[in-house]
DSSP file (Angstrom, degrees, kcal/mol; ACC not computed):
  #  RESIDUE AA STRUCTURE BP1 BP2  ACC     N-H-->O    O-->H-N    N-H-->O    O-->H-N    TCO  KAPPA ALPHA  PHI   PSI    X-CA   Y-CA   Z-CA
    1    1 A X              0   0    0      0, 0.0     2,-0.6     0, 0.0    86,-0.1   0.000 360.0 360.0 360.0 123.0  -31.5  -18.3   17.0
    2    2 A X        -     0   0    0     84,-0.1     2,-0.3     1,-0.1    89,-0.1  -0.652 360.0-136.5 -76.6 123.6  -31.1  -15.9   19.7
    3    3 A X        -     0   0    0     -2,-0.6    85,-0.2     1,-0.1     2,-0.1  -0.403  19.2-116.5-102.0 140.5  -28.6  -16.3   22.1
    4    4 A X        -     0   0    0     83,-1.7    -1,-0.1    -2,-0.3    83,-0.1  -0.383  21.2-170.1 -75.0 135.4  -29.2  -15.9   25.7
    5    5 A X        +     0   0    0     -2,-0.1    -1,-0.1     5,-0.0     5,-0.1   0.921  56.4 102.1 -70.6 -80.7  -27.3  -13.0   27.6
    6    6 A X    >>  -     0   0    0      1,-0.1     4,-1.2     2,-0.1     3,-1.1  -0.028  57.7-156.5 -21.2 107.9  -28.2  -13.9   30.9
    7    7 A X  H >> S+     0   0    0      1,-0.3     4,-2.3     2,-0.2     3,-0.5   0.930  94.8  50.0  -3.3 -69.1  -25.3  -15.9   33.2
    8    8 A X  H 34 S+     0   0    0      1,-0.3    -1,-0.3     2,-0.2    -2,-0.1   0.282 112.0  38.3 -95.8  10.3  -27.5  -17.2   35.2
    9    9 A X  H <> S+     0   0    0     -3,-1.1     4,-1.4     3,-0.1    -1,-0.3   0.409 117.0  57.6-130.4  -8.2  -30.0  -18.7   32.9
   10   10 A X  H <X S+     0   0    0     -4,-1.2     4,-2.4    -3,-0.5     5,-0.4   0.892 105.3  49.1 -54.4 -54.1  -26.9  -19.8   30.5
   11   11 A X  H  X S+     0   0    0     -4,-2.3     4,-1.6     1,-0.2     5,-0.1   0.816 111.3  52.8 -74.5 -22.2  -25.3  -21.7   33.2
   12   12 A X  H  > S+     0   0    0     -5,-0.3     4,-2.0     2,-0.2    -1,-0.2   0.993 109.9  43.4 -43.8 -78.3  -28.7  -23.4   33.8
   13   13 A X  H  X S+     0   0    0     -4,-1.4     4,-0.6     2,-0.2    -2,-0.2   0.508 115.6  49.3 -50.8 -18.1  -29.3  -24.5   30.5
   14   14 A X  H  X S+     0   0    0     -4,-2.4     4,-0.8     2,-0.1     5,-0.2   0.798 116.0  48.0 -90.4 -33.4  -25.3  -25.7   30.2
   15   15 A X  H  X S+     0   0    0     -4,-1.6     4,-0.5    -5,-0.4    -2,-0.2   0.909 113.2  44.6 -90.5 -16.5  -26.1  -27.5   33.7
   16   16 A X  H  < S+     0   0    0     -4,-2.0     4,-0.5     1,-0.2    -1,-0.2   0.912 115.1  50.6 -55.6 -37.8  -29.7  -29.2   32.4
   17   17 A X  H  X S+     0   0    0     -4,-0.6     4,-2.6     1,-0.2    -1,-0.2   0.700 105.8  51.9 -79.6  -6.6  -28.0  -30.2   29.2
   18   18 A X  H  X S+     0   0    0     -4,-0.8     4,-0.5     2,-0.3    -1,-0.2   0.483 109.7  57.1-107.8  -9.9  -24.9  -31.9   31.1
   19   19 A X  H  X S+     0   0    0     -4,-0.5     4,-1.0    -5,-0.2    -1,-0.2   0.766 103.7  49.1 -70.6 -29.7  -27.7  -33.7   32.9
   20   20 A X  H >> S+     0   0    0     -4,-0.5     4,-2.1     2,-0.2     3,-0.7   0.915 109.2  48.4 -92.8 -41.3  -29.0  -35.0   29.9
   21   21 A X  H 3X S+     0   0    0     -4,-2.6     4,-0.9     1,-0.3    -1,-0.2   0.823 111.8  54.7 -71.7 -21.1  -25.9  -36.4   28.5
   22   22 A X  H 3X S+     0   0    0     -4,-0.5     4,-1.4     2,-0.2    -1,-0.3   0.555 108.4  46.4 -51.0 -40.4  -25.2  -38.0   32.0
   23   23 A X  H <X S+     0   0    0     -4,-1.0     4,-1.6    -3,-0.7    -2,-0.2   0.636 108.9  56.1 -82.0 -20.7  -28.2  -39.6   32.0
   24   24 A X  H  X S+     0   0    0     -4,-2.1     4,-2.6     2,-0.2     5,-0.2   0.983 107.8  54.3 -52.0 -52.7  -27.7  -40.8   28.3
   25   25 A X  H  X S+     0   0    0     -4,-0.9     4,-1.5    -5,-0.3     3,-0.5   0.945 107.6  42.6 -40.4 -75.0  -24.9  -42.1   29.4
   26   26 A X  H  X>S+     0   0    0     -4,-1.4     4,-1.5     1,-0.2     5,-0.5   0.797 106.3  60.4 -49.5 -29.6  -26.2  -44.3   32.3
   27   27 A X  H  <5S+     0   0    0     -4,-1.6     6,-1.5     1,-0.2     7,-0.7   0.810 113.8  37.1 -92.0 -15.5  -29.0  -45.5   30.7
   28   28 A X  H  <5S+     0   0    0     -4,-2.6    -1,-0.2    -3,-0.5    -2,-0.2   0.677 123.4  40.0 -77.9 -13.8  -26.5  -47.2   28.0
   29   29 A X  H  <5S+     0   0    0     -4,-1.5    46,-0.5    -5,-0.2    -2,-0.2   0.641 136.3  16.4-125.9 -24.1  -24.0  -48.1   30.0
   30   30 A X  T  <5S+     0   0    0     -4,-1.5    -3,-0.2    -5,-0.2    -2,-0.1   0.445 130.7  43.1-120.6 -25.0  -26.7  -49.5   33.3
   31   31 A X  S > <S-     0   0    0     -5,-0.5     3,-0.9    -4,-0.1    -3,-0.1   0.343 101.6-125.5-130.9   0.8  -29.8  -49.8   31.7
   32   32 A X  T 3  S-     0   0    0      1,-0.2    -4,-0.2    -4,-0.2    36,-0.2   0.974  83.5 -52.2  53.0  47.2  -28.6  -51.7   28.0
   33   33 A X  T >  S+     0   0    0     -6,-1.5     3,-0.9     1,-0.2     4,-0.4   0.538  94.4 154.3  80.7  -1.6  -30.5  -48.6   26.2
   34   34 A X  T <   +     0   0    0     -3,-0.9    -1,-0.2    -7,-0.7    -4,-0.1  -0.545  67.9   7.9 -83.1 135.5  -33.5  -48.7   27.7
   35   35 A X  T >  S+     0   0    0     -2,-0.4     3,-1.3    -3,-0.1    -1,-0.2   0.201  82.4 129.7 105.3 -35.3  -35.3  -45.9   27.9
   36   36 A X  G X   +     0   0    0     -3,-0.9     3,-0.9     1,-0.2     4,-0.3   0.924  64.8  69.6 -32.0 -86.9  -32.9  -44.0   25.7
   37   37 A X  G >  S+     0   0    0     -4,-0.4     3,-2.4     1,-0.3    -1,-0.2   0.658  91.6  56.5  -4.5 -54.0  -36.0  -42.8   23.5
   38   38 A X  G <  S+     0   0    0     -3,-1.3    -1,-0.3     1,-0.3    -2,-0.1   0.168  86.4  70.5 -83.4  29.7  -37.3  -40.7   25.9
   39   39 A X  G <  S+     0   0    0     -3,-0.9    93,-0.8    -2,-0.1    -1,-0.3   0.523 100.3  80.6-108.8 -10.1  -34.2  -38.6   26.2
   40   40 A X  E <  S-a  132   0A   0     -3,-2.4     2,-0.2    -4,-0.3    93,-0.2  -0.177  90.8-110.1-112.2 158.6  -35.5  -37.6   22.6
   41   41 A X  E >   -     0   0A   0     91,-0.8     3,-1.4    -2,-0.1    16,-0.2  -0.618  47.1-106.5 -89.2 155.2  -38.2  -35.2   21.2
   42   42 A X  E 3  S+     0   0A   0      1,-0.2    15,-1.9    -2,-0.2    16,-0.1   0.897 127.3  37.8 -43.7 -66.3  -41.1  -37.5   19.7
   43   43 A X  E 3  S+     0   0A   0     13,-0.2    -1,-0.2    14,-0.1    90,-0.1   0.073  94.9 137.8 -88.7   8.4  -39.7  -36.5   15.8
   44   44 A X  E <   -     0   0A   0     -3,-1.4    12,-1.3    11,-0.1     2,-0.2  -0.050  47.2-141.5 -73.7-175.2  -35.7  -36.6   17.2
   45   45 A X  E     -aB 134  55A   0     88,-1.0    90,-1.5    10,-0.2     2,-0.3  -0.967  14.8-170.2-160.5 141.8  -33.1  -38.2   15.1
   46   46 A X  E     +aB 135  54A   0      8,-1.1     8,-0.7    -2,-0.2     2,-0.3  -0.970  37.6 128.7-143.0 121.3  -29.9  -40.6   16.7
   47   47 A X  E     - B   0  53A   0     88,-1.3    90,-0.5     6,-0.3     2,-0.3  -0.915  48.6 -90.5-169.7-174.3  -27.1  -41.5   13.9
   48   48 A X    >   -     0   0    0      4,-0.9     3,-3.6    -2,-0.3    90,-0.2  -0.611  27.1-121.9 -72.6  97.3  -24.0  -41.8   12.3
   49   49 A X  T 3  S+     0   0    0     88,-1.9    90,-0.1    -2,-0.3     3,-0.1  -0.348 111.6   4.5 -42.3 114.3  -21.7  -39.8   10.0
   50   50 A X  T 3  S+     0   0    0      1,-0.3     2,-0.2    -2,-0.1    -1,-0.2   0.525 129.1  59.2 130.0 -61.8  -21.5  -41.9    7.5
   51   51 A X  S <  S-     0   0    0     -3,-3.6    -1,-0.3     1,-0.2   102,-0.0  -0.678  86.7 -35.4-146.4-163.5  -23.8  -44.5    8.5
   52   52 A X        -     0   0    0     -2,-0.2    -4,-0.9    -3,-0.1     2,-0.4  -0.112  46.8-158.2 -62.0 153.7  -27.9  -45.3    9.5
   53   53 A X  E     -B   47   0A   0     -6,-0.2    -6,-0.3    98,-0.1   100,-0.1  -0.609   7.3-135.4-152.5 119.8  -30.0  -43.1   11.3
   54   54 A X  E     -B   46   0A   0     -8,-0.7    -8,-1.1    -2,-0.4     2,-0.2   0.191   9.5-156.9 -41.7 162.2  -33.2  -43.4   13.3
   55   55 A X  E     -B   45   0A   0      1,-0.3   -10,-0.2   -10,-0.2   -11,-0.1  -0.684  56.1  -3.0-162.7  91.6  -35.9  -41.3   13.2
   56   56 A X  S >> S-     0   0    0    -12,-1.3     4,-3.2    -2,-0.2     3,-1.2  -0.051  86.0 -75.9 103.6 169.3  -38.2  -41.0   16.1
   57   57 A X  H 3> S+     0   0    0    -15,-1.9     4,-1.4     1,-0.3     5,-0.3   0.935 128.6  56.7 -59.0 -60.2  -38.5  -42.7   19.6
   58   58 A X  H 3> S+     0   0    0      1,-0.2     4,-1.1     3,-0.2    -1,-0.3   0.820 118.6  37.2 -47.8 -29.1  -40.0  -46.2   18.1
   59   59 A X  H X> S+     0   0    0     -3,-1.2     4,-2.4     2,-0.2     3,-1.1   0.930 108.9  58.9 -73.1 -54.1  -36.5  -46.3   15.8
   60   60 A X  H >X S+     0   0    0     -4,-3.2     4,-1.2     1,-0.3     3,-0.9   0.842 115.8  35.8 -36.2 -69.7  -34.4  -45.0   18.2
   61   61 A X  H 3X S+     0   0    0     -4,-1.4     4,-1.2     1,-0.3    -1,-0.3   0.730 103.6  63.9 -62.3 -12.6  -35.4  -48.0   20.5
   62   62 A X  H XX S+     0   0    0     -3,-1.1     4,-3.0    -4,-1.1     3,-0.9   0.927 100.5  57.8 -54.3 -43.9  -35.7  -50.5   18.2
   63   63 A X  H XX S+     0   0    0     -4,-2.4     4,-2.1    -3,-0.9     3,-0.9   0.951 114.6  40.1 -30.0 -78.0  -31.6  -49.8   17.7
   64   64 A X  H 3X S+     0   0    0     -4,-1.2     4,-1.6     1,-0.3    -1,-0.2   0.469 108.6  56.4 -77.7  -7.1  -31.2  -50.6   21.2
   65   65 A X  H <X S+     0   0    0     -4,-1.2     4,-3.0    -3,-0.9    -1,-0.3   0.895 113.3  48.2 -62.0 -56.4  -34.0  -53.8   21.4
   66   66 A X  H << S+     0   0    0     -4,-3.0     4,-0.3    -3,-0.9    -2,-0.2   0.912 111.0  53.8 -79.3 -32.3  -31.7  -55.4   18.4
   67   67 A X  H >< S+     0   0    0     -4,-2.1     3,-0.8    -5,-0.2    -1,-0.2   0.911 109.6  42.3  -3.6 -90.3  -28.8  -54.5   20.6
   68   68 A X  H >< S+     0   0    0     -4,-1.6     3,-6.4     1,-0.2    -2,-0.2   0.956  97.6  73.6 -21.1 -79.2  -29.9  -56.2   23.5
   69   69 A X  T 3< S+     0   0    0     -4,-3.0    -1,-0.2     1,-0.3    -2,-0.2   0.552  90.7  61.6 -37.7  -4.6  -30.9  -58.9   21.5
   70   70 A X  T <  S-     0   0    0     -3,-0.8     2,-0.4     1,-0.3    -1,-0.3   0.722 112.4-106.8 -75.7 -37.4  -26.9  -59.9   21.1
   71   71 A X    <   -     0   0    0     -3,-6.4    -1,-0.3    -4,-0.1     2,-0.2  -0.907  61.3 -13.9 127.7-151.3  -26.5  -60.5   24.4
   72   72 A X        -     0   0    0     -2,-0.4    33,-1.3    -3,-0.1     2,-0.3  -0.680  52.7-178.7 -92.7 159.2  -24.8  -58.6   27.4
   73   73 A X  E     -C  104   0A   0     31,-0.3     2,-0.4    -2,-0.2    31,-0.2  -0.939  18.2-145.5-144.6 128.7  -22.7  -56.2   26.4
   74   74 A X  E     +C  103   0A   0     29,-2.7    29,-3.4    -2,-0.3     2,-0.3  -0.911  31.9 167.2-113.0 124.1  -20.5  -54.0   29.3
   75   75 A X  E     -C  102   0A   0    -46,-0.5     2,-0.2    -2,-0.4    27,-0.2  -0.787  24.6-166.5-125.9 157.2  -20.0  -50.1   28.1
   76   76 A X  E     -C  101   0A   0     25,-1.5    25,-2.7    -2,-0.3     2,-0.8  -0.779  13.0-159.6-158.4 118.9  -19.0  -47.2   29.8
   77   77 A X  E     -C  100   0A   0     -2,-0.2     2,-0.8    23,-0.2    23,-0.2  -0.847   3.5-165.5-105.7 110.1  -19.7  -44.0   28.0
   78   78 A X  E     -C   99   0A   0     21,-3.2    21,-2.7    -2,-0.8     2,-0.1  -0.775   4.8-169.2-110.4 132.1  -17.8  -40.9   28.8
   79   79 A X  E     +C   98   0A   0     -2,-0.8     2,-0.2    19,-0.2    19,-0.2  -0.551  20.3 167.0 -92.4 169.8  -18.9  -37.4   27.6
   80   80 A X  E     +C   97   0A   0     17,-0.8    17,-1.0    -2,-0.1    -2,-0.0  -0.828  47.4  28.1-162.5 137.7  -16.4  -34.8   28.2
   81   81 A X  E     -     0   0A   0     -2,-0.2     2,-0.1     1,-0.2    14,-0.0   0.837  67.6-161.3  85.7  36.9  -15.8  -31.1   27.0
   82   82 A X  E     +     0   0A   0     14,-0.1     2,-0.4    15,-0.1    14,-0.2  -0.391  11.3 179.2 -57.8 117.4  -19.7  -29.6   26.3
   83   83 A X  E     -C   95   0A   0     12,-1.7    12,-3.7    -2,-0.1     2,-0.4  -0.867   9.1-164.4-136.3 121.2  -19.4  -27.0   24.4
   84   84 A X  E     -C   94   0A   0     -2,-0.4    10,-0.2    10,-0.2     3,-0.1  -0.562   5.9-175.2 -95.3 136.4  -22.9  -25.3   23.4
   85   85 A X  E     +     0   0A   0      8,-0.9     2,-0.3     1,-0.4     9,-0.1   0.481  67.6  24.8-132.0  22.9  -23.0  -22.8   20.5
   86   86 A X  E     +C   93   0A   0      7,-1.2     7,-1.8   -84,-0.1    -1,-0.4  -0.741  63.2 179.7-151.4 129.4  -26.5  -21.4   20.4
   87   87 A X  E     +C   92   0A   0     -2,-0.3   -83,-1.7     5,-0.2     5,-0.3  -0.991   9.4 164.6-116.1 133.2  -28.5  -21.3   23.1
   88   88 A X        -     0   0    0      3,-3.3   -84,-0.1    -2,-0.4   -85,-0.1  -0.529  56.5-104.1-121.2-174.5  -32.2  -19.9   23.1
   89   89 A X  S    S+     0   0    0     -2,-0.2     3,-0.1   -87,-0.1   -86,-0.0   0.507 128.2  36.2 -89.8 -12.8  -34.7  -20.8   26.3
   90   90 A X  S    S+     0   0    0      1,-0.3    35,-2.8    34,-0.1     2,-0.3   0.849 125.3  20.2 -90.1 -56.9  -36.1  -23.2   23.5
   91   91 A X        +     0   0    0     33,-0.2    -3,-3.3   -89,-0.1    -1,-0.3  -0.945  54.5 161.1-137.9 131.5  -33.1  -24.4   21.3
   92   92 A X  E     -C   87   0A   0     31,-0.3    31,-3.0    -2,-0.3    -5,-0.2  -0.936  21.3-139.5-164.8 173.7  -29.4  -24.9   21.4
   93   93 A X  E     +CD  86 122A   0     -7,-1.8    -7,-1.2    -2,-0.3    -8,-0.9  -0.679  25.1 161.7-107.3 163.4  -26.6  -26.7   19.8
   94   94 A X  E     -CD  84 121A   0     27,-1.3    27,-4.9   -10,-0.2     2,-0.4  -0.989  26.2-143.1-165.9 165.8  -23.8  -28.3   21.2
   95   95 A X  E     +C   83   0A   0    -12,-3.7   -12,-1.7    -2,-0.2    25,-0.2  -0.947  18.1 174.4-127.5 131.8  -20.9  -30.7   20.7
   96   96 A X  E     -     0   0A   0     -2,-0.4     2,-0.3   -14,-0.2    23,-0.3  -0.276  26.6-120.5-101.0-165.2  -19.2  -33.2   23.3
   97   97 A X  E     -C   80   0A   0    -17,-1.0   -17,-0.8    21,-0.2     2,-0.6  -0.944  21.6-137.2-120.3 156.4  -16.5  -36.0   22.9
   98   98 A X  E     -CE  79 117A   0     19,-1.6    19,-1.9    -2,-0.3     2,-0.4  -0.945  14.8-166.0-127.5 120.2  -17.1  -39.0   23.6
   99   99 A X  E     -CE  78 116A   0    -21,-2.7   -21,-3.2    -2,-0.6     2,-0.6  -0.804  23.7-169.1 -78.4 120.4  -14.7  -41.5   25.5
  100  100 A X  E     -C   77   0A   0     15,-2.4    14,-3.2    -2,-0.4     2,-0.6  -0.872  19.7-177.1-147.8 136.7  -16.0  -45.2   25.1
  101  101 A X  E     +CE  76 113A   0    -25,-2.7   -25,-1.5    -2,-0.6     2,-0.4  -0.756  26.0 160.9 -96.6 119.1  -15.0  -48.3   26.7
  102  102 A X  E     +C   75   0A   0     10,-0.7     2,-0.3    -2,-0.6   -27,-0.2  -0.820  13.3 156.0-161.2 139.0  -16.8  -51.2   25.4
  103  103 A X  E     -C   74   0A   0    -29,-3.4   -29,-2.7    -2,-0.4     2,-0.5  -0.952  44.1 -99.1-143.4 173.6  -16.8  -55.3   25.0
  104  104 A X  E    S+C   73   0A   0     -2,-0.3   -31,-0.3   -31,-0.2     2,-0.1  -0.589  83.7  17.5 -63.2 121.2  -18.9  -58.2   24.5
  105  105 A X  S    S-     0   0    0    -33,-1.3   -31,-0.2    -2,-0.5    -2,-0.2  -0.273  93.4 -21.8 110.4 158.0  -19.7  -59.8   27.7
  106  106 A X  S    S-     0   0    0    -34,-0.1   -32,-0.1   -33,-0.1    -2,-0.0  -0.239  78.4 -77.6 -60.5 132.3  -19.8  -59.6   31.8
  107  107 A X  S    S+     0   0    0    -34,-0.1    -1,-0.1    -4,-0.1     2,-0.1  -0.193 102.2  64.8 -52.6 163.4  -17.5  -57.0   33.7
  108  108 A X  S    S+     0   0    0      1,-0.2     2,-0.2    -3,-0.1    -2,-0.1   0.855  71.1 150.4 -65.5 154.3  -14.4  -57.1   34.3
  109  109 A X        -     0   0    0     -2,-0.1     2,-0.4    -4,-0.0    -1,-0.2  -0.794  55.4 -68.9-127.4 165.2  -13.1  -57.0   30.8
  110  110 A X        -     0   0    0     -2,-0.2     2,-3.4     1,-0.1    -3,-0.0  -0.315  47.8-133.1 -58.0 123.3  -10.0  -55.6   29.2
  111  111 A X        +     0   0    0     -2,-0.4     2,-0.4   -10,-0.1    -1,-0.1  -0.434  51.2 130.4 -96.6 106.4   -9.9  -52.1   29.4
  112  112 A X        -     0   0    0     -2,-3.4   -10,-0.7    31,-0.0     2,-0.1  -0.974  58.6 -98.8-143.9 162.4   -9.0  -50.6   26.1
  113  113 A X  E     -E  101   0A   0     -2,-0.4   -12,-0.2     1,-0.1     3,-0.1  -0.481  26.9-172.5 -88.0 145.2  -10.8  -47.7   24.1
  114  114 A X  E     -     0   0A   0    -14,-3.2     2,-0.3     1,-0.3   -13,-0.1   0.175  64.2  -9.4-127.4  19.0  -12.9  -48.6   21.5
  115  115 A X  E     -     0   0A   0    -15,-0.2   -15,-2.4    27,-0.1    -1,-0.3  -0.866  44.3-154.1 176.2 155.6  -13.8  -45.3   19.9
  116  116 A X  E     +EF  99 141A   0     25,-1.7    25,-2.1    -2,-0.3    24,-1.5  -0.769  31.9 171.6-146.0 111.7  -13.3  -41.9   20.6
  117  117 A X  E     -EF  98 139A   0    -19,-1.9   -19,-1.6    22,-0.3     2,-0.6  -0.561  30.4-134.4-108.7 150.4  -16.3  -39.7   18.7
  118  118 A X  E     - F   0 138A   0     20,-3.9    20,-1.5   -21,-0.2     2,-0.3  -0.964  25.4-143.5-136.0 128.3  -17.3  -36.2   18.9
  119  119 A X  E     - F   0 137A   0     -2,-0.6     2,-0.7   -23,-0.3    18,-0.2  -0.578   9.2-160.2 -56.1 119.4  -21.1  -35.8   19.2
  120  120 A X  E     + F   0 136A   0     16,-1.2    16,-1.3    -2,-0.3     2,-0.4  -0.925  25.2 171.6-120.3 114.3  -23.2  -33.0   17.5
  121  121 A X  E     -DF  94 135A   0    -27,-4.9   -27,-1.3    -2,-0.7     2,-0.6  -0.963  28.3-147.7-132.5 155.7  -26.4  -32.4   18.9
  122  122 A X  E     -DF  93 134A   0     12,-1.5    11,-4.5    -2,-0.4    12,-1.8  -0.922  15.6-151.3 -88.5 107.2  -29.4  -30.2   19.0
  123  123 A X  E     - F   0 132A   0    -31,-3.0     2,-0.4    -2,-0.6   -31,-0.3  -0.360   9.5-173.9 -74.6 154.8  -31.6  -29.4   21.8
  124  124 A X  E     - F   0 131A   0      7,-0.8     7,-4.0   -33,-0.1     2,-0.3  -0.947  21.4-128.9-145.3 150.6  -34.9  -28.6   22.0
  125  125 A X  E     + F   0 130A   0    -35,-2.8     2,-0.4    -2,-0.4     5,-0.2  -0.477  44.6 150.1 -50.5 125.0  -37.3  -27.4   25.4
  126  126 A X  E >   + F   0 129A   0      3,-0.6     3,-8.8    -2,-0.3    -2,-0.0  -0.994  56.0   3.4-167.4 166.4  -40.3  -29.3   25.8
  127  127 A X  T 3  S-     0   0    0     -2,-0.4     3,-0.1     1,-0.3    -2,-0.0   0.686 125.7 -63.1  25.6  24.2  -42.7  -30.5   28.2
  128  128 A X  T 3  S+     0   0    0      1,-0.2     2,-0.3     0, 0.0    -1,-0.3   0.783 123.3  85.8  67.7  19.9  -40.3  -28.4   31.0
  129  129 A X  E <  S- F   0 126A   0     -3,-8.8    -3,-0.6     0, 0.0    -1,-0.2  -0.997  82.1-117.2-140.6 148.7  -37.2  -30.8   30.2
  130  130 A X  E     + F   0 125A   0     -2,-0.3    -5,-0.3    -5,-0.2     2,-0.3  -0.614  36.5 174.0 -85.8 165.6  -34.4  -30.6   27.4
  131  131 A X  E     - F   0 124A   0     -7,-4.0    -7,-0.8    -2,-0.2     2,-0.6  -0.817  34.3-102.8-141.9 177.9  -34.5  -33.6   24.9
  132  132 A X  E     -aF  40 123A   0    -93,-0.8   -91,-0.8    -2,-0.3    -9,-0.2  -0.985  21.5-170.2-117.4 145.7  -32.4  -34.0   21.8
  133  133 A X  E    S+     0   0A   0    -11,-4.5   -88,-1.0    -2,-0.6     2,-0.3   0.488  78.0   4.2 -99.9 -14.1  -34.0  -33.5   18.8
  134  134 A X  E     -aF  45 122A   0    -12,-1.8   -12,-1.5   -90,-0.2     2,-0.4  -0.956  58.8-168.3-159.8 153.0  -31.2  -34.8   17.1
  135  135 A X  E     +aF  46 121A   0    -90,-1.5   -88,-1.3    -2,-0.3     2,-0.4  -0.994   7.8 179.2-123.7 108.5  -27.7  -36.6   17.7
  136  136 A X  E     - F   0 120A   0    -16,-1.3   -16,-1.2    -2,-0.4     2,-0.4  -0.885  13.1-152.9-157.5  94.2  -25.3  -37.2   15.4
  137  137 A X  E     - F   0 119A   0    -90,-0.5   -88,-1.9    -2,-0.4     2,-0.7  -0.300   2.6-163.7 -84.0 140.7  -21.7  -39.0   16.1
  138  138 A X  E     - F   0 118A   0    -20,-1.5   -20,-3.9    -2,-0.4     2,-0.5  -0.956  19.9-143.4-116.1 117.5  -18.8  -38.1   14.0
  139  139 A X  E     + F   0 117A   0     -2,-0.7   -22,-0.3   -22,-0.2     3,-0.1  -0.741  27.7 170.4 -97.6 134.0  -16.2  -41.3   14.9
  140  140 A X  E    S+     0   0A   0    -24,-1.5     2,-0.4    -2,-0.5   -23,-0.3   0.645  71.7  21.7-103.1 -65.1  -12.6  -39.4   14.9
  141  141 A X  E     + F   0 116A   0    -25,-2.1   -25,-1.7     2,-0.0     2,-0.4  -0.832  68.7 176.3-107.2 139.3  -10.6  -42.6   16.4
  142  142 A X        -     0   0    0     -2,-0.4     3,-0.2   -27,-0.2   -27,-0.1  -0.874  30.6-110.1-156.5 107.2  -11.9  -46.3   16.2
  143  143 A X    >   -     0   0    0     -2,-0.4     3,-1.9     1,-0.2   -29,-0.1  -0.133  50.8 -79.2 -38.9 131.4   -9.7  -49.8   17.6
  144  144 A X  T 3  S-     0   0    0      1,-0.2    -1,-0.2     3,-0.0     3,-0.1   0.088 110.8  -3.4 -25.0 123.8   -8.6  -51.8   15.5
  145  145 A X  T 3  S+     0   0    0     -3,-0.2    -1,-0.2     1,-0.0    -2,-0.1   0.758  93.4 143.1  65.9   7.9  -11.0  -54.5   13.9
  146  146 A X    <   -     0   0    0     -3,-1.9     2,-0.2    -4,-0.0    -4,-0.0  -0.335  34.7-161.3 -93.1 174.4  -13.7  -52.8   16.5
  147  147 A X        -     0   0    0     -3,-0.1    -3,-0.0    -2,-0.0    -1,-0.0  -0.847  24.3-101.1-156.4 114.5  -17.5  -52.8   14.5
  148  148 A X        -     0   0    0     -2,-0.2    -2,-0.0     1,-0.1     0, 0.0   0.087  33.0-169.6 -59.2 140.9  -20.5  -50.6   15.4
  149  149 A X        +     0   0    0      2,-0.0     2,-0.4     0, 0.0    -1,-0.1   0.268  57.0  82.1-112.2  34.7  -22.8  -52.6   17.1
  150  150 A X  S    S-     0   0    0      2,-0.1     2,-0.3   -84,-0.0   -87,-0.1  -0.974  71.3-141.7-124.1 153.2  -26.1  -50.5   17.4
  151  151 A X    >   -     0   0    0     -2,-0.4     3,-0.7   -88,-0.1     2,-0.3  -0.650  28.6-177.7-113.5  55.1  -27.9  -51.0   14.2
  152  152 A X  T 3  S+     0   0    0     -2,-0.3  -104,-0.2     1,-0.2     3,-0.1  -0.426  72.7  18.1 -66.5 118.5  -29.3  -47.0   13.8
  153  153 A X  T 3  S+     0   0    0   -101,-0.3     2,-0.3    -2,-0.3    -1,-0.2  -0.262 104.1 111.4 103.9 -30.2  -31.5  -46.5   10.7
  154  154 A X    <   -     0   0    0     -3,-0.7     2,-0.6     1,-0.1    -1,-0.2  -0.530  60.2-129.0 -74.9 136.7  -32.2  -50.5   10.2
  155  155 A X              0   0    0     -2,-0.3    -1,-0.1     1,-0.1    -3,-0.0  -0.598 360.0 360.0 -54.1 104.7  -35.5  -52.4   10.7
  156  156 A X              0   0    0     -2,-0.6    -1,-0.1     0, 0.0    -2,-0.1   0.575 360.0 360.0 -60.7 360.0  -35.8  -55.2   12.5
């Protein structure tokens, strides 16, 4: 991959992609997953070190439909620390960590961490937006007794 020189069309592409993880973010955390699909290339790919993983916008949301289907759930996902290590005007990679507060149930809840993760993802350029073509969490820290609860790679 060739990696882009420019300042000013690096610092673009770091601030597009730090849109897109921000809006990941929101749409799990505001929106119970909806929508999540389209943050994705048509062929993208959303799993688990480890564990299942989806493969294309009809899996991805199906994860988050059987979600839902549990009941309310209150999240707050924080990405932190982007650090890209290819970037092309097309394609780059990058890794975040991920802070996440999450319980079963209506806000307020106890706030204690229920994972800490580092993210590996791949971007791809399309359609004039970046998407992920693929996502892939790597869990480093995980509360006690905690269990994941999106069901990425199963069939409903």
């Amino acid at each position: 991959m060739t990696m882009i020189s420019d300042g000013q069309s690096r610092l673009l592409i770091r601030l597009e992609i730090e849109a897109l993880n921000a809006e990941f973010a929101y749409r799990v955390d505001h929106f119970e997953g909806k929508g999540v699909e389209n943050l994705f290339t048509p062929d993208g790919s959303y799993g688990v070190t480890g564990g299942g993983r989806s493969v294309g916008q009809d899996a991805i949301r199906e994860s988050y439909d059987a979600r839902r289907s549990r009941g309310p759930r209150t999240a707050r996902h924080i990405f932190t620390n982007l650090r890209l290590h290819e970037v092309s005007p097309t394609e780059a990679t990058g890794t975040t960590i991920l802070v996440l507060f999450a319980e079963d149930g209506m806000p307020p809840l106890p706030a204690n961490v229920l994972a800490v993760s580092d993210f590996e993802d791949n971007y791809r350029y399309s359609a004039g937006r970046w998407l992920y073509h693929s996502r892939t969490i790597h869990r480093q820290f995980q509360a006690e007794g905690s269990v994941p609860v999106l069901p990425l790679g199963q069939k409903r």
